[in-house]
N, CA, C and O atoms as a Tinker XYZ file with bonds, in Angstrom:
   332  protein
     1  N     48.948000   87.844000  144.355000    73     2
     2  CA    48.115000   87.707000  143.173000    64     1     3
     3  C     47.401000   86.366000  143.237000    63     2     4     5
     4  O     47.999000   85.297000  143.361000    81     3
     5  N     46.191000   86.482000  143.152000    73     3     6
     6  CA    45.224000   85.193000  143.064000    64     5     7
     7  C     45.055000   84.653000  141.179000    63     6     8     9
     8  O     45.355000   85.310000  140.182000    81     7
     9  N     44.505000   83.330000  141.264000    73     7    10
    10  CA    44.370000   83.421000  139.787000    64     9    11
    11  C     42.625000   82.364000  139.854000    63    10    12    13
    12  O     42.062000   81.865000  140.829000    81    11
    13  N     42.274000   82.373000  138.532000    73    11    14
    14  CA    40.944000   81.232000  138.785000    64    13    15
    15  C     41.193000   80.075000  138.383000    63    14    16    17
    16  O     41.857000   80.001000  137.349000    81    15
    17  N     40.820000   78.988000  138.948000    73    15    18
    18  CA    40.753000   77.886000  139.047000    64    17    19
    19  C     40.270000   77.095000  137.839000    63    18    20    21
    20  O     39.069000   77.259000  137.624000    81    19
    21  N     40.945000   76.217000  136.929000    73    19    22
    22  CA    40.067000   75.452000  136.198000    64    21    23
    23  C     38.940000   74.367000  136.925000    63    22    24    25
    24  O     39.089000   73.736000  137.971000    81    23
    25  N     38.003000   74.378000  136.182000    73    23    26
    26  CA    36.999000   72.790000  136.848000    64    25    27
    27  C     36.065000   72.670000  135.691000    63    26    28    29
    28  O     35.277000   73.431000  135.130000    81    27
    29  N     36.539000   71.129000  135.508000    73    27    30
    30  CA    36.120000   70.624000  134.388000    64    29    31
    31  C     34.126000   69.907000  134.523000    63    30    32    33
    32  O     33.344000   69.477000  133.675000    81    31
    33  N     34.024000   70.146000  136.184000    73    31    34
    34  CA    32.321000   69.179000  136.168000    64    33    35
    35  C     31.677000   70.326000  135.774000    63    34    36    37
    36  O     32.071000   71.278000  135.101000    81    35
    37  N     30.005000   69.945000  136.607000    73    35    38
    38  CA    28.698000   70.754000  136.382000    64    37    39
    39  C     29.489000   72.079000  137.638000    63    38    40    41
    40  O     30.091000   71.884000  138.694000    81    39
    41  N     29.156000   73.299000  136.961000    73    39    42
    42  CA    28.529000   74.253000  138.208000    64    41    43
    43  C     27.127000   74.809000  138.315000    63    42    44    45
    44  O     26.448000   75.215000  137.372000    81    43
    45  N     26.781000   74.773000  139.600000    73    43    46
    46  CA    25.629000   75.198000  139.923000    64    45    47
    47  C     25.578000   76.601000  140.030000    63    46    48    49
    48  O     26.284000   77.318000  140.740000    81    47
    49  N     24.619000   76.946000  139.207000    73    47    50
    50  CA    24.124000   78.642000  139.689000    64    49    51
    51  C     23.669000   78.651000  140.636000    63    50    52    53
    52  O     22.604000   78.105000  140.348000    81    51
    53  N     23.602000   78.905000  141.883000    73    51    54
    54  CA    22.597000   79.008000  142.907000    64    53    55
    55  C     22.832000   80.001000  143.864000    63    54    56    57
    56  O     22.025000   80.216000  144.768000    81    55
    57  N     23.791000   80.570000  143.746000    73    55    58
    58  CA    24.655000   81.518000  144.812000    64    57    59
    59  C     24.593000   81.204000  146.279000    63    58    60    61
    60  O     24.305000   81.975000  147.195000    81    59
    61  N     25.029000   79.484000  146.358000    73    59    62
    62  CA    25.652000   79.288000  147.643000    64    61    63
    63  C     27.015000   79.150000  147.665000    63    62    64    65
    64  O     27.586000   79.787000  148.550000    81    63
    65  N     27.881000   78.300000  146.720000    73    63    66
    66  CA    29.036000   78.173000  146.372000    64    65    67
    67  C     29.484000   77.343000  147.530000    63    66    68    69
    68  O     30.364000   77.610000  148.348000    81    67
    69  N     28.652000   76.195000  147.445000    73    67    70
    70  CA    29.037000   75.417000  147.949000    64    69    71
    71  C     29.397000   73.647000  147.475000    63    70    72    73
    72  O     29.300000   72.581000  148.083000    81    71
    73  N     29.786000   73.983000  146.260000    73    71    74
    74  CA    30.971000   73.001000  145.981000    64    73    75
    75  C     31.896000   72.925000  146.120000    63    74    76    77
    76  O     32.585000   73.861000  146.525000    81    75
    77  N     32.596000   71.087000  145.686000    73    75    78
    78  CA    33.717000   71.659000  147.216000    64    77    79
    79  C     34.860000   71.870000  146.299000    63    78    80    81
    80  O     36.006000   71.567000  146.630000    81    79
    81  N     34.539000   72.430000  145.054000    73    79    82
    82  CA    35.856000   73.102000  144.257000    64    81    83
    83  C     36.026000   74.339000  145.169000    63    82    84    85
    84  O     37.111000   74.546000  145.713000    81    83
    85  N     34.741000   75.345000  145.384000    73    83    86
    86  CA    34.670000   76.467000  145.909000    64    85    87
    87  C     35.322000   76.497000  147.085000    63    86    88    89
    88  O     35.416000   77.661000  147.475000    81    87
    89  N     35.934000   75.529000  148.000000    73    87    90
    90  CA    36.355000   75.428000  149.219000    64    89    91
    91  C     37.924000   75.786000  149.162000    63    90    92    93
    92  O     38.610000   76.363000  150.006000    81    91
    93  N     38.401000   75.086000  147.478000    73    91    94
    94  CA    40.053000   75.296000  147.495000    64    93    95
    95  C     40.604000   76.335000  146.249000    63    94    96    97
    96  O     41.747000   76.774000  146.118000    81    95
    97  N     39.470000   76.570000  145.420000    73    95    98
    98  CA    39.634000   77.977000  144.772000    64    97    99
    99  C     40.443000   79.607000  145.375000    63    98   100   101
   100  O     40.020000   80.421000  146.196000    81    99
   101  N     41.174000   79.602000  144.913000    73    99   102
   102  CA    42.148000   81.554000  145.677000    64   101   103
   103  C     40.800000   82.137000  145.783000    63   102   104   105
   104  O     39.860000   82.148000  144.988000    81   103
   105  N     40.962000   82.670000  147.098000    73   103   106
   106  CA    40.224000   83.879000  147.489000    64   105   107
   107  C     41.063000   85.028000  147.233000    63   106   108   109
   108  O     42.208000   85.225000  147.640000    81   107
   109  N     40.160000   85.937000  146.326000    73   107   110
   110  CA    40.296000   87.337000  146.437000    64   109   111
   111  C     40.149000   87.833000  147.345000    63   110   112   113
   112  O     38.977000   87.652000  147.677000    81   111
   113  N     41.222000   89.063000  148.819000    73   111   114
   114  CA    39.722000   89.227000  149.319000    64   113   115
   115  C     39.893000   90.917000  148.928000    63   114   116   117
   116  O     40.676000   91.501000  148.179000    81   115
   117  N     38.865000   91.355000  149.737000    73   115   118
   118  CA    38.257000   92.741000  149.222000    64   117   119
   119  C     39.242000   94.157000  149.601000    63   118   120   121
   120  O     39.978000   94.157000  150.588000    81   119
   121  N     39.171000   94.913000  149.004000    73   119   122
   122  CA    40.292000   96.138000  149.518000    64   121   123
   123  C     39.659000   97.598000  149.126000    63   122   124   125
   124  O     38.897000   97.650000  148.160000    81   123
   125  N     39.890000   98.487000  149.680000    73   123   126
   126  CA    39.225000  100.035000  149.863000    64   125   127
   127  C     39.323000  100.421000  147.572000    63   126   128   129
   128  O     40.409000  100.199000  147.036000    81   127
   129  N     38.642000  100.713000  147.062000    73   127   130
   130  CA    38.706000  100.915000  145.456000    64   129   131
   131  C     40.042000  101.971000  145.371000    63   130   132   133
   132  O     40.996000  101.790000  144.613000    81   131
   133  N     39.854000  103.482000  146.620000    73   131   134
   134  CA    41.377000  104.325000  146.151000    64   133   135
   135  C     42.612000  104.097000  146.544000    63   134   136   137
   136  O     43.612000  104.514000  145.960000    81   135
   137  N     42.594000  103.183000  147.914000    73   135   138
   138  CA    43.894000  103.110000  148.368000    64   137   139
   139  C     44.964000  101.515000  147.986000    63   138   140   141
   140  O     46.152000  101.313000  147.733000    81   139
   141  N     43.249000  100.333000  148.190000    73   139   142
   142  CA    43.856000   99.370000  148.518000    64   141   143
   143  C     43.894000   98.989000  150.046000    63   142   144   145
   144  O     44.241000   97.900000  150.503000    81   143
   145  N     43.633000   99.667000  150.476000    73   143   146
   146  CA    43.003000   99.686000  152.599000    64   145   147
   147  C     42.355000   98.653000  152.675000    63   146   148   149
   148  O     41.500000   98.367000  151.837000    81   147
   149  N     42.709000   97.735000  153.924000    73   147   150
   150  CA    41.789000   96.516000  154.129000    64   149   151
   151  C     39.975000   96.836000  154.255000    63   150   152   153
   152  O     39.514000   97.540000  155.154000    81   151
   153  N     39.283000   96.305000  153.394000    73   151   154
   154  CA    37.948000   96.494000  153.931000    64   153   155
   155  C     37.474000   96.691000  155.575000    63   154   156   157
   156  O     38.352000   96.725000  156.437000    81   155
   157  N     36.757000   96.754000  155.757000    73   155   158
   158  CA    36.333000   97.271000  156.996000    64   157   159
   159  C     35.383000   95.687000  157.315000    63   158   160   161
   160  O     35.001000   95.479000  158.466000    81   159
   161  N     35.129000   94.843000  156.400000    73   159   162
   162  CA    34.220000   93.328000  156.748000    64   161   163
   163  C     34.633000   93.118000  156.237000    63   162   164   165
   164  O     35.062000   93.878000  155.370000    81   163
   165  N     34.977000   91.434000  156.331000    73   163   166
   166  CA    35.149000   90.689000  155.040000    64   165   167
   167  C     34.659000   90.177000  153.997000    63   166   168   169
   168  O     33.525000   89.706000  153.912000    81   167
   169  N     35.353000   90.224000  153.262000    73   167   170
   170  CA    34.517000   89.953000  152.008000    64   169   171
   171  C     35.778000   89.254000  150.973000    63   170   172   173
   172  O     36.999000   89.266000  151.127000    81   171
   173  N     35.031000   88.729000  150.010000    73   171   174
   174  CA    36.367000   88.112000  148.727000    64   173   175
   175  C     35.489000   87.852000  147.734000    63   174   176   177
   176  O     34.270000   88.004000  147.809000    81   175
   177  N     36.162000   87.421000  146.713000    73   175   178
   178  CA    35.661000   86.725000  145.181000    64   177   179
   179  C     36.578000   85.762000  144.702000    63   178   180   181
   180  O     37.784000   85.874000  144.924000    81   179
   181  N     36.032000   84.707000  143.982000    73   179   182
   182  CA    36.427000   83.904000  143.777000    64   181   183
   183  C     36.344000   83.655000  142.327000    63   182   184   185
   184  O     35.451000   84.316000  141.796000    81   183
   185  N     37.068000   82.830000  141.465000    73   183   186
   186  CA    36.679000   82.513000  140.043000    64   185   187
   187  C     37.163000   81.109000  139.879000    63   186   188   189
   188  O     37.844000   80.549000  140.738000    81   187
   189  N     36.763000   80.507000  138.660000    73   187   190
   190  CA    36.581000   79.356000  138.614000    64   189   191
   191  C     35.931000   79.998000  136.507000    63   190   192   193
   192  O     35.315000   80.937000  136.002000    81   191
   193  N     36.687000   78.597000  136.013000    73   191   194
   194  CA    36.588000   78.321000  134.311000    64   193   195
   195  C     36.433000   77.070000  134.138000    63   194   196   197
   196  O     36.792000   76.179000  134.907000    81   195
   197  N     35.782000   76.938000  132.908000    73   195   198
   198  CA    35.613000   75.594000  131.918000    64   197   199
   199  C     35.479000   75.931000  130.831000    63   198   200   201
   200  O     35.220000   77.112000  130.601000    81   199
   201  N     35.582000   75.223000  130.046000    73   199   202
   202  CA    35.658000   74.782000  128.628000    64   201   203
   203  C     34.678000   76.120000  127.728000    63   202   204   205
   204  O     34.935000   76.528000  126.596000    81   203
   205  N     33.847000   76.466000  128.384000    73   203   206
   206  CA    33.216000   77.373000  128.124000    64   205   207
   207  C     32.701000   78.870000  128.435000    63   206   208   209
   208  O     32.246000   79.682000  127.630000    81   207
   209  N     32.853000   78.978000  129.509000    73   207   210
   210  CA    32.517000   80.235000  131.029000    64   209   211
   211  C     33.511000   80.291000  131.495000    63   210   212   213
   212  O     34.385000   79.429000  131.402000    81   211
   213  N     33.579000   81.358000  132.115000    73   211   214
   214  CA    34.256000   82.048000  133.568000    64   213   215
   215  C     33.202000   82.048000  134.164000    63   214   216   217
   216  O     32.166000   82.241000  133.529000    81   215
   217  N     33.168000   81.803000  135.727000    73   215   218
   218  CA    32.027000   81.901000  136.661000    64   217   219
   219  C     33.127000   82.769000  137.842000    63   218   220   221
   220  O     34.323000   82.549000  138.033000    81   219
   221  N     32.111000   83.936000  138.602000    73   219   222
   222  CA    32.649000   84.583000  139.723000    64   221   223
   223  C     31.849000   84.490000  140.723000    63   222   224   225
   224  O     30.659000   84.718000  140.502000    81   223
   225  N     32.258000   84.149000  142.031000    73   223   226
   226  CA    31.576000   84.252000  142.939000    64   225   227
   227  C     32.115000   85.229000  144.108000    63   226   228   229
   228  O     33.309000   85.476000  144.276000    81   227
   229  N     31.044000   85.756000  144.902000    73   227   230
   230  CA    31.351000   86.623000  146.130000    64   229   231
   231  C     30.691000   86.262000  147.255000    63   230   232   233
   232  O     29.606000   85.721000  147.465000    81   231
   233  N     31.729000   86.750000  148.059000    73   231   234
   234  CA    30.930000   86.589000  149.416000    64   233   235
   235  C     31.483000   88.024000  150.481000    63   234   236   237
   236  O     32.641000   88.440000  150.486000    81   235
   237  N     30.573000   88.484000  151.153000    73   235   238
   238  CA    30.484000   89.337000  152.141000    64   237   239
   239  C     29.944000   89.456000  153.309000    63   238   240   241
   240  O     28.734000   89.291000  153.466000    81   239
   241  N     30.726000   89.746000  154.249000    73   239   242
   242  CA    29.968000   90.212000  155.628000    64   241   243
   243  C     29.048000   91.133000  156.053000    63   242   244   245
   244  O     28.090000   91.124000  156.827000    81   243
   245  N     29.643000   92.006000  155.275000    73   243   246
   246  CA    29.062000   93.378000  155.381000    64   245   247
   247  C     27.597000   93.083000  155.460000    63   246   248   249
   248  O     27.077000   92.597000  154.455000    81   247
   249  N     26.868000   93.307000  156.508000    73   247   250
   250  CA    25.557000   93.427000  156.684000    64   249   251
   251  C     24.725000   94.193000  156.064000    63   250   252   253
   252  O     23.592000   93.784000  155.810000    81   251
   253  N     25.057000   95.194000  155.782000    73   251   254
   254  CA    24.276000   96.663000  154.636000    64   253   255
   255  C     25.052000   96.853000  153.378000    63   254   256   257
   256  O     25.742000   97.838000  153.642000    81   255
   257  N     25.284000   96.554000  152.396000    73   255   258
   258  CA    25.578000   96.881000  151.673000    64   257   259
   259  C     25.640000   98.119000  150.973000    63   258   260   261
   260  O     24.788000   97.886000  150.117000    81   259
   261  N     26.003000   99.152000  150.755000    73   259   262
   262  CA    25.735000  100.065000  150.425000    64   261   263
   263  C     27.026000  101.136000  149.778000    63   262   264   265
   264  O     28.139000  101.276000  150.287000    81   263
   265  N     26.432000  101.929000  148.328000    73   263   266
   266  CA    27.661000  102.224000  148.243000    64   265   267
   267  C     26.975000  103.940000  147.419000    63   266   268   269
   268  O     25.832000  104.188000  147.033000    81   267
   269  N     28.058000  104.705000  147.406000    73   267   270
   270  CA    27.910000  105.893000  147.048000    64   269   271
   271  C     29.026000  106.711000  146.507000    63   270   272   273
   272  O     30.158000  106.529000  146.956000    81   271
   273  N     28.813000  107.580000  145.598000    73   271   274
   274  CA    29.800000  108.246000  144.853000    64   273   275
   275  C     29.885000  109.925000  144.961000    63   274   276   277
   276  O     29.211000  110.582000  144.168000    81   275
   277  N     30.706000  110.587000  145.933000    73   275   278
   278  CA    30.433000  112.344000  146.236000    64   277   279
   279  C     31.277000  112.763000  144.621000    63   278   280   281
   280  O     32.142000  112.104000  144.043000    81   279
   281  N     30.672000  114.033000  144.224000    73   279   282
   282  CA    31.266000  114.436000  142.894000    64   281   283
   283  C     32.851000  114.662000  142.914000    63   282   284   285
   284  O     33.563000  114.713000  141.911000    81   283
   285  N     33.380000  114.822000  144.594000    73   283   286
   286  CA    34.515000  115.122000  144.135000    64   285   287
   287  C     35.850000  113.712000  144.540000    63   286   288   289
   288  O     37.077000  113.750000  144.631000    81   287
   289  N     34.895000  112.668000  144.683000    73   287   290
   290  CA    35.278000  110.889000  144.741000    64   289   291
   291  C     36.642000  110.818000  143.490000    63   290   292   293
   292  O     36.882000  111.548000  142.529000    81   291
   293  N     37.249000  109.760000  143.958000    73   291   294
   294  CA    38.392000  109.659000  142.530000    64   293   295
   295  C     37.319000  109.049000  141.748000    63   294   296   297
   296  O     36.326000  108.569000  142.295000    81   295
   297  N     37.538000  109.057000  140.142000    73   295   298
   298  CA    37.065000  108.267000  139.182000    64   297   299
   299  C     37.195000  107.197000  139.462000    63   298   300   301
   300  O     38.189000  106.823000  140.084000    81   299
   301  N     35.933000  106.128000  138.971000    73   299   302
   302  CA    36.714000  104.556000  139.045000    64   301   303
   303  C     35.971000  104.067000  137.487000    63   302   304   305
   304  O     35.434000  103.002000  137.181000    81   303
   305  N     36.224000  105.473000  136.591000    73   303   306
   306  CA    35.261000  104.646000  135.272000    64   305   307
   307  C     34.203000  104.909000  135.148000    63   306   308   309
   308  O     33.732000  104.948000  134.011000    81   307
   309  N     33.525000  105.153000  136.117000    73   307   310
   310  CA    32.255000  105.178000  135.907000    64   309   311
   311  C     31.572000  107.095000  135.918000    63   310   312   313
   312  O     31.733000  107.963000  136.776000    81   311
   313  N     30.866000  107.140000  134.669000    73   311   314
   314  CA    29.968000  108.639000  134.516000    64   313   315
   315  C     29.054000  109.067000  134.547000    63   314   316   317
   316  O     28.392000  108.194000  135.109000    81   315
   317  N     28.381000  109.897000  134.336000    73   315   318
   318  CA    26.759000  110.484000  134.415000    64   317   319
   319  C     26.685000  111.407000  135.789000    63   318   320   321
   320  O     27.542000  111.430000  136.672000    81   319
   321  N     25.778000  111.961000  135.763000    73   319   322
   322  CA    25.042000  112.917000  137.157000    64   321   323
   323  C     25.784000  112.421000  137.972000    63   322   324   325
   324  O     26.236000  111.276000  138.014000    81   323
   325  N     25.978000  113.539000  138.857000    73   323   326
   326  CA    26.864000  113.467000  139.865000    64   325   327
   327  C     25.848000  114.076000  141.112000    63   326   328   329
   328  O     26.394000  114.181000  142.211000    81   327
   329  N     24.457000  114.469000  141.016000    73   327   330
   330  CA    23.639000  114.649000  141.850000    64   329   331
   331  C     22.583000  114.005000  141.657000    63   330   332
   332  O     21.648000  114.100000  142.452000    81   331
């Protein structure tokens, strides 16, 4: 179990995440949504709080991103058209 990190300075929006809180923050890393199966690239998320926000960050290998849902997929929450 990972947890998020308090940090009390500035964070930058910029989606490099390269402060160097971001260096010792728990990595999440990524796992298959039905089984829990190691991803196939790596990938993780990270979190980080202050006084005001939660901030999440990600990072991935995966070169294509891409994702898709067949009608007869487990649920993960999510509804509407299934074609």
């Amino acid at each position: 179990m990972s947890a998020a990190g308090f940090h009390a300075g500035e964070v930058r929006i910029d989606g490099q995440l390269s402060e160097p809180f971001w260096k010792v923050t728990p990595r999440m890393p990524f796992a298959g949504l039905a089984d829990g199966s190691p991803s196939r690239f790596d990938g993780y998320s990270q979190m980080i709080w202050d006084d005001e926000y939660l901030y999440a960050g990600f990072w991935g290998a995966d070169p294509e991103v891409v994702a898709s849902m067949a009608a007869d997929s487990p649920s993960c929450g999510i509804s509407g058209p299934t074609s």
